[in-house]
N, C-alpha and C positions, 0 to 999 in steps of 0.2 A: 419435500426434502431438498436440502441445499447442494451445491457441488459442493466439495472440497474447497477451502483456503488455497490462496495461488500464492506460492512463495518467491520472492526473489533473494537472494543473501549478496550482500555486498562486502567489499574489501574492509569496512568500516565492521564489521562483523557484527551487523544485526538482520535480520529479517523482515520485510514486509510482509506481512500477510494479511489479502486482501477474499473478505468474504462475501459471495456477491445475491444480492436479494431480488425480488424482482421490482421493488421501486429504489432502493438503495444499494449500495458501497460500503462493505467499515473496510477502512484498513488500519491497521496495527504496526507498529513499529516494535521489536520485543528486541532486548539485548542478549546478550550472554548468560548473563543471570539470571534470566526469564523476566526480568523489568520490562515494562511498558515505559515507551517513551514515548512515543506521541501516539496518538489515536483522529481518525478523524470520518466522518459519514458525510455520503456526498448522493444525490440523486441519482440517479441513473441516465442520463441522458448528454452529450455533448461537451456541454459548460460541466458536467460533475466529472466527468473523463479528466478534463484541462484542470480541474479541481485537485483531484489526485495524484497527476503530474506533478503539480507544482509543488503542492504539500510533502512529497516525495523528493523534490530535487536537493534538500541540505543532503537525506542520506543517500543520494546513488549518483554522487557528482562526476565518480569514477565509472560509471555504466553509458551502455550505451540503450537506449531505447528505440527500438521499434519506429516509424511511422507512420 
């Protein structure tokens, strides 16, 4: 069994939620509507991390991220 989806919501008012596997990543972009606006699966490891980031940065340009 999986953990939980990890949410973040942005000023842009959508959701990421990223579901995490043990060799993969999805995350999910959902809007208001419950529309999927991007989607994207990425490895587990380093380069998929910096993968997710980046794919992530049009929606959380107004956030601040961890490092």
């Amino acid at each position: 069994m999986s953990a939980a989806p990890e949410r973040v919501l942005t000023s842009q008012g959508v959701v990421i939620a990223v579901e995490p596997h043990n060799a993969s990543w999805t995350a999910v972009v959902v809007t208001a509507s419950l529309a999927a606006a991007g989607a994207i699966r990425v490895e587990v490891s380093r380069a998929g991390y910096w993968q997710l980031r980046r794919s992530a940065a049009p929606w959380t340009s107004s956030m601040s991220w961890p490092r």
